[in-house]
N, C-alpha and C positions, 0 to 999 in steps of 0.2 A: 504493500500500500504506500504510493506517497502523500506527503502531506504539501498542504497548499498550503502559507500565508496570503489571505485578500485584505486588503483596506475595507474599510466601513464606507457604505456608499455607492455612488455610481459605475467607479469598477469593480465592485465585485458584484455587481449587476451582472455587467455587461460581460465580465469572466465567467462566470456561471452559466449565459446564453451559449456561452461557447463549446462548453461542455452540455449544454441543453444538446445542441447541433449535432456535435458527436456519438451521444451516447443514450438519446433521448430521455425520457422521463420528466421528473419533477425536480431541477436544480434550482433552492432555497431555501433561506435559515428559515426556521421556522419560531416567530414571535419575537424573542429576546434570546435565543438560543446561540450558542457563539461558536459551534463545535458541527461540521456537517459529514457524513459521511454516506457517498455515494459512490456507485459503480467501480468499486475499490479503490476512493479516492478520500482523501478526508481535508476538509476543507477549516481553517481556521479563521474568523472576524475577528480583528483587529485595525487599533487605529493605525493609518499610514503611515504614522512615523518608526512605528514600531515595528514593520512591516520584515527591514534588514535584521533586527536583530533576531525576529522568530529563528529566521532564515541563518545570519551568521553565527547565531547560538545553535543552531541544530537541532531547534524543537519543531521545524516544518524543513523537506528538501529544498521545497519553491518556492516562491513571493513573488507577488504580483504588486506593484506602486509604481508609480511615478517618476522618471527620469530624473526627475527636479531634485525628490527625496535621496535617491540611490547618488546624485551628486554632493549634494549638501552634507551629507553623512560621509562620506569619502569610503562608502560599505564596500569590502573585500569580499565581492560574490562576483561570479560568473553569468553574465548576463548573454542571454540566449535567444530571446526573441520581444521583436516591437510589435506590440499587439495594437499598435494605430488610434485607442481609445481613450478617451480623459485627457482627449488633446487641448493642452492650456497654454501661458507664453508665462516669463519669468520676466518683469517689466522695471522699469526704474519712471518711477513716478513726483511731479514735482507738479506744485501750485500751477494751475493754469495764466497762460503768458508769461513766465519767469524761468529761467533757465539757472542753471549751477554756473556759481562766477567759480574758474576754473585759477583765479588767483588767490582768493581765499586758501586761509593755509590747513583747513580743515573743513568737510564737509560732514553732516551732520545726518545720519541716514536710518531711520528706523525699518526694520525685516524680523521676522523670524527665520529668515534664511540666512546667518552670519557668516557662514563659508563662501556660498556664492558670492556675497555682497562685498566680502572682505577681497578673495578673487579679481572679482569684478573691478573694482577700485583700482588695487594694485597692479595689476595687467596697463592702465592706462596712469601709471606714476601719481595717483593723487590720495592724499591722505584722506580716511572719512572713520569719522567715532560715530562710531555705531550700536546704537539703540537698540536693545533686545528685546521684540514685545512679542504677545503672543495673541493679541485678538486686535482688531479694530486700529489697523494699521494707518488708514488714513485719515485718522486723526490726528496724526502725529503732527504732520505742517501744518496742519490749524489750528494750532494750539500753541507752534513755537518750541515743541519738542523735537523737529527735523527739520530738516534744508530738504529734504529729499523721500521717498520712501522706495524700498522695492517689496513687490509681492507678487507675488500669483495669478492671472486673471484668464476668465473664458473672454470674456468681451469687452471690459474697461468699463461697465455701465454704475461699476458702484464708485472707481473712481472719477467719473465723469459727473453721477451725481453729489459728491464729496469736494468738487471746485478743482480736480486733479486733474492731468493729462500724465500722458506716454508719451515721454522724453526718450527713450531708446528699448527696444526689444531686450533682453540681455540672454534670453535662450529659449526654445520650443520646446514643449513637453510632451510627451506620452507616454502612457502604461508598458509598463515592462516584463516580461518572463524572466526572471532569473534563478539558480540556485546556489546554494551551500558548494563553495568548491571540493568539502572532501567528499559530499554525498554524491558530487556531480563524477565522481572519475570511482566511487561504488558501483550507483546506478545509471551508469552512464545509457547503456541501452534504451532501457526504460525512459529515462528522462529524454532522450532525443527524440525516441519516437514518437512522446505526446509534443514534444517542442514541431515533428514534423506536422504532426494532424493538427495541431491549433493553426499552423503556419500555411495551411490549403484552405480556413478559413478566418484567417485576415486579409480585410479590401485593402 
């Protein structure tokens, strides 16, 4: 049996239709239930962030999250297949009509993503202290807690309603297959083969 880490949400929605496709039946927690076990598969809900470590601790072979996650973590897994869902962008966002004065000797940038953003920064030589929050990011430049913010977005509609724009893309997102590197060179057979049959149905 392998085990699956999914995230809470959309992709494990839309992970489950996939294994709907393949193997038919009824793929879904049921209620509050966080533990699924189907077609000799057994699926675990968890939140996304914790998605790597199910995965690089060895309590699930697989995991399924977000490109965005598997980068911000620096997670030491084998990543196997782009399963094209939970497509989002990783944005740097500032006050509308106002742009980052690039002389400024520090930039001021609230994320819950501090790798990317730290990254991000330093790849383009500019120093930025940055802000650790974990909800309601776009508050930050409204309030005089940032210069800046970067976060996550399907559409830009909350930052647009928030008085914000999209000042630069800083990376594209989608759902990811990956697994445990020792489980993956165990079960390697195993794990390819579902990597090949979920990979005949990704558009």
């Amino acid at each position: 049996m392998l085990t699956i880490a999914l995230p809470k949400g959309r992709i494990a929605e839309d992970t489950l239709e996939f294994f709907k496709r393949l193997f038919g039946g009824d793929f879904a927690f049921e209620n509050r239930k966080l533990i699924l076990d189907r077609a000799g598969f057994r699926f675990l809900l968890v939140r996304s962030q914790d998605v790597p470590t199910y995965v690089t601790r060895g309590a699930a072979e697989l995991g399924v999250c977000g490109k965005d996650v598997l980068l911000e973590q620096d997670s030491p897994v084998t990543e196997l297949l782009d399963l094209k869902i939970g497509r989002c962008k990783v944005v740097l966002g500032v006050p509308q009509g106002k742009f980052l004065d690039p002389k400024k000797p520090s930039v001021k940038v609230a994320t819950k993503m501090t790798n990317i953003t730290k990254k991000y920064f330093a790849d383009r030589a500019i120093a930025a202290d940055i802000v650790k929050l974990y909800g309601s990011i776009e508050l930050a430049p409204l309030v005089g807690l940032a210069d800046a913010i970067v976060d996550i977005t399907e559409t830009g509609n909350t930052m647009r309603e928030n008085g914000l724009e999209v000042s630069e893309v800083i990376l594209e997102t989608t759902a990811r297959l990956f697994a445990n590197r020792d489980k993956f060179i165990e079960k390697k057979r195993e794990i390819l083969e579902l990597r090949d049959r979920l990979a005949e149905l990704v558009k």
